[in-house]
N, C-alpha and C positions, 0 to 999 in steps of 0.2 A: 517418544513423543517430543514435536517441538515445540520449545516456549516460547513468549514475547521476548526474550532477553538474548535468546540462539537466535530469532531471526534479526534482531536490533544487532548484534553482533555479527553476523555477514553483510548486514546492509550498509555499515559504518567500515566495514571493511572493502567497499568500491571508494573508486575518489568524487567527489561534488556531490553525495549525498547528505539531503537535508531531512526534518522531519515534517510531516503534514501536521496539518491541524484532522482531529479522528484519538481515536483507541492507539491505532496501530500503527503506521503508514509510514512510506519512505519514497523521496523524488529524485531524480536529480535535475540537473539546467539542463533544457536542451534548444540550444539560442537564446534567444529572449523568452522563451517559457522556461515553467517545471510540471516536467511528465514524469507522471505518477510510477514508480517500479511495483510496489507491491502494496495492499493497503489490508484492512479487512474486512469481509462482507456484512454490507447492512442489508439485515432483516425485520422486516415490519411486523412484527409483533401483535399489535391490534390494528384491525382495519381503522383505519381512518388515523391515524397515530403517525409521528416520526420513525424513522427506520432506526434501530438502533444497534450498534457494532459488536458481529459476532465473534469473538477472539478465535473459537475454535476452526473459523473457516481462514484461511488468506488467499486472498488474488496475488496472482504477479502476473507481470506483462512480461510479454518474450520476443526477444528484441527481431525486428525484422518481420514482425506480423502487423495486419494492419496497415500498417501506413508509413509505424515507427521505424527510424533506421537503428 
């Protein structure tokens, strides 16, 4: 199983990655933005509530989908 610390440790290991504001998360620059690489998923808990960050799930974007280069 992977942890926050295994994926903090591949993500720190591309070059220009920063960290999001979140649980989890990791961006890098691309131009004058920062797109998102991998974050973790928020799940809304109670209806009507803020969504809040599931550690056990993580998103990553995969380069060239999308729109992303």
């Amino acid at each position: 199983m992977t942890t926050p610390a295994d994926v903090a440790r591949l993500a720190y290991g591309l070059r220009f990655v920063v960290t999001t504001d979140g649980e989890l998360g990791f961006a890098v620059h691309h131009g004058s933005r920062t797109r998102g690489i991998c974050w973790s998923r928020k799940e809304r808990i109670e209806p009507g509530r803020h969504r809040v960050a599931t550690l056990g799930v993580l998103a990553v974007r995969e380069c060239g989908r999308g729109g992303t280069p």
